[in-house]
N, C-alpha and C positions, 0 to 999 in steps of 0.2 A: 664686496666682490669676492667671488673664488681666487684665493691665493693660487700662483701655479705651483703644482706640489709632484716630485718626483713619488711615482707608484709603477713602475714596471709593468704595466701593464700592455704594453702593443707589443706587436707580434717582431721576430726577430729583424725582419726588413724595414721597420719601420709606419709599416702601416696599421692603421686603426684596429685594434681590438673591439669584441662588442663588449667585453666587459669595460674599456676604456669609455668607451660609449655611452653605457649604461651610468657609471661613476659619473660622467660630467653632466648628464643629461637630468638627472637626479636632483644635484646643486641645483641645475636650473629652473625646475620642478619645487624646489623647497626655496624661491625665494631671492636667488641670488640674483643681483641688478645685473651683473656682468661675471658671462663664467669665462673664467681661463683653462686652457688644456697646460701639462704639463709642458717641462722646455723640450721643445722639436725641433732635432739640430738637424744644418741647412746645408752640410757636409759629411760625407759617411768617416771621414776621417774627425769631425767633430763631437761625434757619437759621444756620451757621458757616461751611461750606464745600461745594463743591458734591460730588455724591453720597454728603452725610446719611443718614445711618436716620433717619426720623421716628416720631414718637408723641406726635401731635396731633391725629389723627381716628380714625373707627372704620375706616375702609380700612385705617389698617395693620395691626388687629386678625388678621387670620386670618391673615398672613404670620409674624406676629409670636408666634402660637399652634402655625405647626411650628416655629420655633425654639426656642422653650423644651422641647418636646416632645423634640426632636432631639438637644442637649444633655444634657437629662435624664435620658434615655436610657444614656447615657455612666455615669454617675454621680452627673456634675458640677452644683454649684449655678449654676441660671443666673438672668443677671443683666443688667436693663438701666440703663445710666448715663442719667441726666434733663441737661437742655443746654436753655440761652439764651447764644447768643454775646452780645447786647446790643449794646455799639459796636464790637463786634468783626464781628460782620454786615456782608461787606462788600451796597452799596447797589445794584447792580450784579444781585446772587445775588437779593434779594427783594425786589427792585422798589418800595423806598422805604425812606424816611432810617431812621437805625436806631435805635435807641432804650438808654436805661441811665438810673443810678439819677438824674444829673444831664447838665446840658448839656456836652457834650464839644467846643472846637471843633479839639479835634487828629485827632477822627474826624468829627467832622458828625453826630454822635448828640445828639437832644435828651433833655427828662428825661421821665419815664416822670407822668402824673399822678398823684394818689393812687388814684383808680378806673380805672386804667390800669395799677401793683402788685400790686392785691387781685386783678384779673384774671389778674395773672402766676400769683400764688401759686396761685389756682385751677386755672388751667391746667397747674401741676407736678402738684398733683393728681391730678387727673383722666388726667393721662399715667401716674401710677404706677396707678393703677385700672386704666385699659387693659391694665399688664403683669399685674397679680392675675388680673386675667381673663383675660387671656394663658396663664397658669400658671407664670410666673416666679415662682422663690423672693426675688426681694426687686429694689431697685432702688437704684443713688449719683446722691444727689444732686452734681448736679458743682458745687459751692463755691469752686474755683480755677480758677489759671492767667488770672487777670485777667475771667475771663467774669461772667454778669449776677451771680448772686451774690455772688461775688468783685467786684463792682462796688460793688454795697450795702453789704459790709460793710469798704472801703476808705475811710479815713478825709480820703484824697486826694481821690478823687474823687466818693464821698457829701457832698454840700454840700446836700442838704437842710432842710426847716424842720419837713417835715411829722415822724409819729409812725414815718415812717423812715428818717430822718436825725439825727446830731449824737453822741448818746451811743454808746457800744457797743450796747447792750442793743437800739438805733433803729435802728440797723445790722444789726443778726442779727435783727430781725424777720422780714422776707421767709421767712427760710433756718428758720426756729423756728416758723413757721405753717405753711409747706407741712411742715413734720415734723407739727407738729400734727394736720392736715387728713389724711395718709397715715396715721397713725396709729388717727384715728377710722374712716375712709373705707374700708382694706383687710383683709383677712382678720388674725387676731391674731397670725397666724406668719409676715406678712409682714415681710421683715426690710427695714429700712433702714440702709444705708452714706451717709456723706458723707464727700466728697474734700475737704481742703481746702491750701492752700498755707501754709509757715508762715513763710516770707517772701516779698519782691518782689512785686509788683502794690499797692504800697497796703498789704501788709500787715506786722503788728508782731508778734515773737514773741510778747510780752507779750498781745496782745489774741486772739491764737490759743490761746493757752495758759489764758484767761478762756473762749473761744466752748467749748473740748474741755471745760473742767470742765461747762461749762453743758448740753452737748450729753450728758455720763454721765451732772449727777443729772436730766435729763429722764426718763430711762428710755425713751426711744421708739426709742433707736439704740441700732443694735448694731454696725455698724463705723464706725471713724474712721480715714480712709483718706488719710497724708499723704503728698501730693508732692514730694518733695526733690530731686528733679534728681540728686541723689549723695548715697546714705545715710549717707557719711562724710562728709558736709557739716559743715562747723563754721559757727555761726550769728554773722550777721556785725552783729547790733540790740547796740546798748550796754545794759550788762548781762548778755552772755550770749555775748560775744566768747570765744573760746578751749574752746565748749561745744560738742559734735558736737550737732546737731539730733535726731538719733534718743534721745540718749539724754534729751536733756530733756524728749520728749514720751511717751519710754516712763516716765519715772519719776513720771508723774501720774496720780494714783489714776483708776481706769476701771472697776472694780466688774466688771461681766458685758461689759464693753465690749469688743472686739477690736481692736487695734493694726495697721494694714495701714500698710505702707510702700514707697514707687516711690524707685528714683533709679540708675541705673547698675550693677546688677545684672546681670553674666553670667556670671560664673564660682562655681559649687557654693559656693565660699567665700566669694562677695559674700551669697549668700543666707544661709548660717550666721553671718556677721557679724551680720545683720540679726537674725536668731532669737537668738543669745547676747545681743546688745546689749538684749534688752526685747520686742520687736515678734512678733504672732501671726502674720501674715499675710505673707507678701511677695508685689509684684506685677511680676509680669516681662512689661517691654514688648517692646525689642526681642530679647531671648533670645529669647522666645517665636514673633519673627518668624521667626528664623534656625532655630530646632527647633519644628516643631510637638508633637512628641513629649518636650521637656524633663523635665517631671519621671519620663514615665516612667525616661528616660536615666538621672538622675540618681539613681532609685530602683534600677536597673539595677546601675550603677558610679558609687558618689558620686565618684568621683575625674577623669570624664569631662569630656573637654577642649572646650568649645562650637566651632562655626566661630569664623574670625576675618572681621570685615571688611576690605576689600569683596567681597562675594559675586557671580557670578554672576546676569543675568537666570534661568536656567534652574534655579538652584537657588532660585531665593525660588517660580520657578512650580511647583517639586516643593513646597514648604511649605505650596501652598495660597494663595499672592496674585494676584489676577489681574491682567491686564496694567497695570488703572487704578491699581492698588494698586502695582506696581514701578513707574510714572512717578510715583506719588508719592511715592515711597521716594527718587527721584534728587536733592530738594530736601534729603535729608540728608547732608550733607559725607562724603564717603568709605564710602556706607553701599553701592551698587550698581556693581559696575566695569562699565568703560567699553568 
């Protein structure tokens, strides 16, 4: 699968770039089982970075309705990721302070109220609805990497009293009502993914490894989609020192569930690792920058050698990144030569 990969590319309101278009449409073209758009936050106050996808009103509906179309086309299952940066919004980008599960003064983000949550959660909602009706096969909710959710269900920075705070259970609420609410709300075959991190940001493997059991016997998800950074990761939480990440989380009972996993995948054998070690899915981000065409490649000649970093301006613009998209790429250490 298409990792969802922040690229700058939609226009300042939100809605759909053709270059945005063109990038996803491309993955899908080259191979990819299931493309993801980047995160599209579901509140203008949620906004992450500037030139977002959004899907938080009904303008970006019909933009939003040729890309799944266009994708689809392909073969490929497509997919929009759901996004609330929270105190990660800088204040600058949406035009007031920013908001999370409590007061942060290392961002300037204050706490969200209780009738100020129920709205968030609504609003995830109602942004997966938009994609139903879009014609997207399904949507991830984005749960990591320190964002709003990942906010809530950090036990660092959740300091809460109300009925979303303190416990775990108080904590995964936000993230287990908007499942709830997509569940009831969208077509039966809408699929739901949630990404979640299974350390760093606040989080504990332990409490990860409680949120995944609780997220199977829900029965309302169908992927669990974790972020590792490097799927050879060994988990660094006492009690689990000396353990590769992936395989602790592939060896938890998931029933109908599917296993998706990111982390430093680019060679044919990072991904067989990942499929030997337990996991359904793998999601390749920056492989997928450097090939648009990967799995056909690799379905081609499993033995195929990727580019190496640093690449060329001119070859990331043959892959389909537009210009905004390579200056964003320069903030990655070694990733665009010079």
């Amino acid at each position: 699968m298409l990792a969802p990969l922040t690229n700058q590319q939609s226009h300042d309101d939100g809605t759909l770039s053709e270059d945005e278009k063109n990038w996803l449409t491309m993955r899908a073209q080259g191979g990819f089982g299931l493309t993801m758009t980047c995160a599209a936050y579901v509140q203008k106050v949620g906004q992450g970075f500037p030139g977002q996808l959004g899907c938080f009103g009904k303008e970006h509906v019909s933009e939003l309705r040729v890309l799944a179309s266009g994708i689809k086309k392909t073969g490929s299952l497509a997919f929009v990721q759901l996004h609330h940066a929270g105190n990660r919004s800088p204040e600058k980008l949406i035009g007031a302070q920013p908001v999370s599960a409590s007061d942060d003064p290392e961002t300037g983000a204050r706490a969200l109220t209780t009738e100020e949550v129920e709205q968030v959660i609504e609003d995830f909602i109602a942004a997966a609805v938009r994609c139903d009706n879009a014609g997207f096969d399904g949507v991830e909710l984005h749960g990591a990497h320190g964002y709003l959710i990942c906010q809530f269900l950090s036990s660092e920075l959740n300091t809460r009293t109300d009925q979303f705070g303190g416990s775990l259970e108080n904590r995964a609420r936000v993230l287990m009502n908007i499942i709830n609410g997509i569940y009831t709300r969208c077509r039966p075959d809408f699929t739901v993914a949630v990404r979640l991190s299974p350390e760093r940001f606040g989080m504990k493997v332990a409490e990860i490894c409680e949120l995944y059991s609780w997220l199977v016997a829900s029965k309302k998800v169908d992927i669990i989609d974790m972020s590792m950074w490097d799927v050879k990761k060994e988990a660094r939480d006492e009690g689990y020192v000396g353990q590769k990440l992936i395989n602790i989380f592939a060896a938890l009972p998931r029933g109908d569930v599917r296993l998706a996993v990111a982390g430093k995948m680019m060679d044919p054998a990072d991904a067989e690792f990942a499929l030997s070690s337990g996991a359904d899915i793998v999601a390749l981000g920056r492989a997928a920058i450097l090939h648009h065409n990967y799995p056909n490649m690799y379905k081609a000649d499993p033995a195929f050698i990727p580019r190496r970093t640093p690449v060329s301006r001119e070859v990331l613009k043959s892959e389909g990144l537009s210009d905004g998209f390579v200056e964003y790429m320069k903030a990655w250490a070694g990733f665009v030569a010079e």
